[in-house]
PLY file of the C-alpha trace (Angstrom):
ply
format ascii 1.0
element vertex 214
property float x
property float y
property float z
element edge 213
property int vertex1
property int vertex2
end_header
-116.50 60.45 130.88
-117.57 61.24 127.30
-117.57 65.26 126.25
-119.24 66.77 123.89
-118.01 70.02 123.86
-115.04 70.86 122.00
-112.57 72.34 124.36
-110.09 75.44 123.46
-107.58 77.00 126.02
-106.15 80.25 125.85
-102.68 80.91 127.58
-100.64 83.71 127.69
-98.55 87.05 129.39
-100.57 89.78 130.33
-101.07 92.05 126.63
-100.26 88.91 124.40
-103.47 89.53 123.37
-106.05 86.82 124.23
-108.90 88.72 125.06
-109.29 90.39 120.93
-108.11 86.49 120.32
-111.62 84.89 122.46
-113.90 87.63 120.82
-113.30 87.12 117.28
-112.82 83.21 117.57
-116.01 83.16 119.23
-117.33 85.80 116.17
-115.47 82.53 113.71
-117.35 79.81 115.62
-120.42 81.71 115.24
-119.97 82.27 111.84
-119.99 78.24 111.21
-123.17 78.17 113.11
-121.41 76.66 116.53
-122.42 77.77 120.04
-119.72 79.05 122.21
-119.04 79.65 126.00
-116.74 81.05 127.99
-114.57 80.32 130.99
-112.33 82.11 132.85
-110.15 79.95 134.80
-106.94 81.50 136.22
-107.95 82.38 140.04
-109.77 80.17 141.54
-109.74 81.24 145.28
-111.99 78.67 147.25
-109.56 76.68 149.74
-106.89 78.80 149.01
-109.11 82.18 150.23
-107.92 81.58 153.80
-104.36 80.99 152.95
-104.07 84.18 151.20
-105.49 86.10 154.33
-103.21 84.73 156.51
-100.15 85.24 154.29
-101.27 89.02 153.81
-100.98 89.26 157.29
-97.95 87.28 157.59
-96.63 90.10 155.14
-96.14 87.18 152.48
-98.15 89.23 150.25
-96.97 92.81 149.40
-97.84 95.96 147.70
-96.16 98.17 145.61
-97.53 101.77 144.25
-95.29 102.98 141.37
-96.80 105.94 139.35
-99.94 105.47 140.38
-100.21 101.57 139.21
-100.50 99.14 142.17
-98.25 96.30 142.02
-99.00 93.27 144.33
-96.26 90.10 145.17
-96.95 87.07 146.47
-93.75 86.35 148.08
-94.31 82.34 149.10
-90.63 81.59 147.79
-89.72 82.50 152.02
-91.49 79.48 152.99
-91.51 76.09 151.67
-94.33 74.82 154.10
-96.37 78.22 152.65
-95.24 77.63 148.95
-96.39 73.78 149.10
-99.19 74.14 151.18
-100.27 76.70 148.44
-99.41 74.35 145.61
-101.75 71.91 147.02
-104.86 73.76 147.77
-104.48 75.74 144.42
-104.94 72.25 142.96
-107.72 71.38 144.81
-109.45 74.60 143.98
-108.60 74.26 140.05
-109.50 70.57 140.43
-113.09 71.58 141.29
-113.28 74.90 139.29
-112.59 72.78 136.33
-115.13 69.97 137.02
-118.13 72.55 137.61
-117.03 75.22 134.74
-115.71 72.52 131.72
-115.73 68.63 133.01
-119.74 68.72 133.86
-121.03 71.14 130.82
-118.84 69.32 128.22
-120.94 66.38 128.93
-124.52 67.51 128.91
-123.98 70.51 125.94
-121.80 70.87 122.77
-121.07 74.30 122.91
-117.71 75.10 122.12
-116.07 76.16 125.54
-112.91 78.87 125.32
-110.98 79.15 128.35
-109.36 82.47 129.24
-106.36 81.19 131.34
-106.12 77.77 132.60
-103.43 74.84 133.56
-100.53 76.38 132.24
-101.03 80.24 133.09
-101.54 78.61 136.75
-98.67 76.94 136.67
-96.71 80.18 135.24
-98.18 82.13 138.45
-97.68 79.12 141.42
-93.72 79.15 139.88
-93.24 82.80 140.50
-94.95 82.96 143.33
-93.34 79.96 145.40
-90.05 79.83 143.52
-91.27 75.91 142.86
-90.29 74.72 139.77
-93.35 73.02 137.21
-90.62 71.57 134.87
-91.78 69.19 131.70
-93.12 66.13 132.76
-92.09 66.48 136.70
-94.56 65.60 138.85
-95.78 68.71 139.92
-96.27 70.05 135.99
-98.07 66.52 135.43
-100.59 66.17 138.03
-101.79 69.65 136.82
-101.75 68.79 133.62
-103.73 65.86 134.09
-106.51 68.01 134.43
-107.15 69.04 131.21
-109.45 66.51 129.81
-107.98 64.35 126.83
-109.31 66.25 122.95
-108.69 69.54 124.52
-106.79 72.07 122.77
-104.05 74.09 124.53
-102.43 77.41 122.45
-100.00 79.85 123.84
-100.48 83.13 122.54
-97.09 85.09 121.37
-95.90 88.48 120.67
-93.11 90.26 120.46
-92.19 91.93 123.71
-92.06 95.41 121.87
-95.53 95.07 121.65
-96.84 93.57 124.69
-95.16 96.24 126.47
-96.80 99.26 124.15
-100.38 97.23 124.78
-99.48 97.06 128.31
-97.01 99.64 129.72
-97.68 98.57 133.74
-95.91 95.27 133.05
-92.84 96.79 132.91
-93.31 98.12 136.37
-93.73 94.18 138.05
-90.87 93.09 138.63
-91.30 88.84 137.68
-92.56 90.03 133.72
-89.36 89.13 132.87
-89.56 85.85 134.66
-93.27 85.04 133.42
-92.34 85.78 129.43
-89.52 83.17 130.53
-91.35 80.36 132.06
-94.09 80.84 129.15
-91.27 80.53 126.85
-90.28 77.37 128.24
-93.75 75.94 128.40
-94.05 76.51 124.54
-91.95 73.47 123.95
-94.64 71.14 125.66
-96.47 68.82 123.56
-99.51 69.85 125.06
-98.96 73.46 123.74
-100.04 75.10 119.83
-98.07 78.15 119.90
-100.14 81.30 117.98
-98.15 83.52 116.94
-99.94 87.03 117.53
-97.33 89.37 115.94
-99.65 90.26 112.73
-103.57 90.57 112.62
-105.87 89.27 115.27
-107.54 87.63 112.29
-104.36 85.46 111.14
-104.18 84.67 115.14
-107.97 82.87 115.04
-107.25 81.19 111.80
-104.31 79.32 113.33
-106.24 78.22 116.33
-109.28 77.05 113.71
-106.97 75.54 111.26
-105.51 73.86 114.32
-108.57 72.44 115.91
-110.06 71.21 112.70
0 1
1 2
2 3
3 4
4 5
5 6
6 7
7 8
8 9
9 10
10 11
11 12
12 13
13 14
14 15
15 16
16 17
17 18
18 19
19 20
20 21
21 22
22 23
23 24
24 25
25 26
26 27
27 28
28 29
29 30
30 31
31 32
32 33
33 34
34 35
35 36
36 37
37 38
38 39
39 40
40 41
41 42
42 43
43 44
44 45
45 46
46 47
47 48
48 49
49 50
50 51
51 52
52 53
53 54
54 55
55 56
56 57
57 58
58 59
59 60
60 61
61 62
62 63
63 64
64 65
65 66
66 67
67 68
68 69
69 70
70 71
71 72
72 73
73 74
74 75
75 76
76 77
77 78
78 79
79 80
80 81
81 82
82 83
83 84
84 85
85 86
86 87
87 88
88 89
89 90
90 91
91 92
92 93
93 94
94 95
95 96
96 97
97 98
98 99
99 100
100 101
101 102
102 103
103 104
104 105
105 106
106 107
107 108
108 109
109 110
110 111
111 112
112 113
113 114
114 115
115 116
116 117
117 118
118 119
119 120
120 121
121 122
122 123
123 124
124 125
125 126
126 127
127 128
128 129
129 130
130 131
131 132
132 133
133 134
134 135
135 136
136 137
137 138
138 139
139 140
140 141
141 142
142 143
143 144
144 145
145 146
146 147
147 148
148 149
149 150
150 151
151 152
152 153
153 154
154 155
155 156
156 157
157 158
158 159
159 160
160 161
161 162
162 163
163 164
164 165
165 166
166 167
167 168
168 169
169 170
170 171
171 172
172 173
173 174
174 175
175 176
176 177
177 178
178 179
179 180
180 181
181 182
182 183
183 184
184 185
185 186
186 187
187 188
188 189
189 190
190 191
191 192
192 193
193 194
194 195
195 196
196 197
197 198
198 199
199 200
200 201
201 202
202 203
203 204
204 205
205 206
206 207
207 208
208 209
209 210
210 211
211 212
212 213
């Protein structure tokens, strides 16, 4: 299938930044005269709708209310036939999220398309949630990743936890942040992955990702 469209993924913590990232690359790209659109990608509840139900009523899905901030768990880890079953429809569901939203208008338009989220931010969540590990190159981590079409560009926005927790106080309250800045640590080695380092102006941030994609 031949794209036309350019394709840029955003990853990243909660407060690493991405959404001041998206606006002013999309402010750069329209600068230089190119058409962008953009996709948000990390839930995408179709098959995996009813599953959730029935876990909230299983109580595999919990609630917390700390100073006012509401905290919610998915605690899949308690059942393996609940953690894989999960796995698999979330696939199924990003599978087709990703052929409607990026596969099919990368063919017919050459817009620029920035995705808020995607493979590796799902993979992040489906690892805390199930206790499932999506190790380099196992086979989990690589049937996901085969879904990002080949030319697309994956970064990993960083900061320095000082700051993503001033930008974002309530992640100090759930109690995996820890475990996500972790397993998006780890995920910054794969080749797939341009880290962007976010630690100085949102400006410097957008002219890695451009230098990057020329």
């Amino acid at each position: 299938m031949h794209l036309k469209a350019k394709i840029i993924a955003l990853s990243g913590v909660d407060g690493c930044g991405k959404t001041s990232v998206i606006k002013e690359l999309r402010k750069a790209l329209s600068g230089q005269r190119k058409q962008s659109r953009y996709v948000w990608l990390r839930y995408n509840h179709y098959l995996t709708k009813f599953l959730l139900a029935l876990c909230r009523f299983l109580g595999f899905t919990k609630y917390e209310n700390i100073d006012g901030v509401r905290v919610g768990y998915h605690e899949f880890y308690r059942s393996k036939i609940i953690s894989y079953l999960f796995i698999l429809l979330t696939y199924l569901d990003t599978f087709f999220a990703t052929l409607v939203t990026i596969y099919i208008p990368a063919v017919f338009s050459q817009k620029v398309i920035i995705c808020d989220r995607w493979i590796f931010d799902i993979m992040v969540d489906l690892e805390v949630d199930t206790g499932i590990g999506f190790i380099q190159e196992n086979f989990l981590s690589t049937v996901f990743k085969r879904i990002i079409p080949k030319g697309a560009r994956c970064f990993l926005i960083q900061r320095d936890q000082r700051e993503l927790i001033s930008v974002r106080k309530e992640s100090v309250l759930d109690k995996n942040f820890l475990k996500r800045l972790e397993l998006y640590q780890r995920h910054s080695i794969d080749p797939l992955i341009c880290v962007v380092n976010n630690n100085r102006s949102i400006r410097d941030a957008v002219n890695q990702i451009m230098v990057a994609c020329q």
